[in-house]
Phi, psi and omega in degrees: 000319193294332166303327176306306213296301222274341213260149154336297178314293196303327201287293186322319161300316164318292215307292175309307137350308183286314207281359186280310209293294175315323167292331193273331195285326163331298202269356166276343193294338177272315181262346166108205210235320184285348186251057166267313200294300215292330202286292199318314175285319175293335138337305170260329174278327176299289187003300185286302204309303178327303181305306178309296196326305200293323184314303175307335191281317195274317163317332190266331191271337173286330161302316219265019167279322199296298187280005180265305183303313208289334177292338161296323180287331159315299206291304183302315153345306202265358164287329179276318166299316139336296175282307172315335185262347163278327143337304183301321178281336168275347174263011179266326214289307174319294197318302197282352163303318185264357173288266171344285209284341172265341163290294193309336175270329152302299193298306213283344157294307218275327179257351159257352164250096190276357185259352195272159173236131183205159186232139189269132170192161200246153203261093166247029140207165173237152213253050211299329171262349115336089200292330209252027174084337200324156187217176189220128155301140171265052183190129173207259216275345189258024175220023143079049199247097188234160177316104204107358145329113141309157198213128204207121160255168157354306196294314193171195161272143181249317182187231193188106146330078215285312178249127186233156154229194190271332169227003173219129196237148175255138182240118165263144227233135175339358171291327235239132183295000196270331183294134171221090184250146169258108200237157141235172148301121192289329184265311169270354167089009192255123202261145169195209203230139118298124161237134185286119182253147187280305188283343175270340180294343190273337160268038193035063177239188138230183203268072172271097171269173160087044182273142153321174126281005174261345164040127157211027170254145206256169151314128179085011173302131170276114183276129170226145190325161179229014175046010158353272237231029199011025162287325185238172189250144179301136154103350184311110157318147170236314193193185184216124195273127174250358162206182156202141205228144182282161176289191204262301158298006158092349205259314189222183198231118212240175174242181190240106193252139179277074202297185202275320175251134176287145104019316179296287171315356182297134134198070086229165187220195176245155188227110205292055197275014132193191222154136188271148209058018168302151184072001173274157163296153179245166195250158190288000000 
């Protein structure tokens, strides 16, 4: 015991014991002698109640991570739905834009060839290893699309229907040698073949052959369908001539034609799929 008396520990307690005993005679020289018990209890009690606060505090922030997220993920939830339905509304707005602008282009086919029958179609996909343009259309044998359809924009003929499936068609584009139109020169009237050249095609050009050597269509001359052969309808603009040069063998001569629409660049078009004197014979 006499060693307890003698240890640190007691002394640190004495120590502590004096300093409450001094903070109280403190706070009675202000508050008097009957408020030691109340000072004394305040004393010992603000501590905890500060620590319950800060405790509380800490409770509260750790729930309120919890109600904060799940109300963000609400908030974000209805930020997605959003942006989806104004997407959705911009991609409607485009559709009927472009819905508009192939009817007006329609009306506007329609009224200077009144004999035509047309499907209206759009270019979703192209042939990237194909030199001569080729394209795949969204519309085919169930949308009354059939082989051998001329394919027409505002501008002219672009090409012809080689292949249909039930909702979809391949168009070979005025480029391509397998395409063969009987066209003339609208001022002198002078007939000839548009054929698609493997070397003119790369510059997005084609062929008018089987010209004299006496020639007399000139550069910048307008080329049109001549409705021969009722594969194609009479009067279609095609091109524009931009030089013209003899073959090789020297007896005649061909021109070099500029179509009126690039090719590349199509992506809706009119698809004839009839037309008066389609399908006729031309006579000998």
């Amino acid at each position: 015991m006499i060693r307890f008396f003698k240890s640190h520990r007691f002394k640190i307690l004495i120590a502590i014991i004096a300093l409450l005993f001094g903070m109280m005679l403190y706070s009675a020289s202000g508050d008097g002698i009957a408020n030691i018990p109340r000072n004394l209890l305040e004393m010992v009690t603000t501590p905890l109640q500060q620590m319950t606060a800060a405790v509380s505090r800490g409770v509260d922030d750790f729930f309120g991570v919890f109600i904060n997220a799940k109300k963000n993920a609400v908030e974000n939830e209805q930020l997605r739905a959003q942006l989806a339905e104004y997407n959705q509304a911009l991609i409607d707005y485009e559709k009927l834009k472009d819905e508009n602008e192939q009817l007006k282009q329609a009306v506007g086919i329609k009224d200077l060839y009144p004999d035509f029958e047309m499907t209206i179609a759009s270019v979703v996909s192209r042939d990237p290893a194909d030199r001569y343009g080729s394209f795949i259309l969204d519309k085919g044998t169930l949308n009354g699309v059939s082989q051998g359809d001329p394919v027409m924009t505002a501008n002219g003929l672009v090409g012809v229907v080689t292949k249909t499936g039930l909702t979809s068609a391949r168009v070979q584009t005025v480029l391509s040698p397998e395409v063969n139109v009987s066209v003339l020169e609208i001022s002198t009237k002078e007939l000839g073949v548009v054929q698609g050249d493997v070397k003119l095609s790369q510059e997005g050009l084609t062929k008018m052959s089987i010209l004299s050597s006496e020639t007399e269509i000139q550069p910048g001359a307008l080329i049109i369908t001549a409705g021969a052969s009722g594969a194609y309808p009479k009067g279609l603009p095609l091109g524009t001539v931009k030089e013209v040069a003899g073959e090789s063998h020297g007896v005649t001569k061909y021109a070099v034609i500029q179509p009126l629409e690039p090719v590349d660049k199509v992506d809706t078009v009119m698809v004839v799929t009839d037309f008066l004197g389609q399908g006729s014979q031309p006579v000998d």
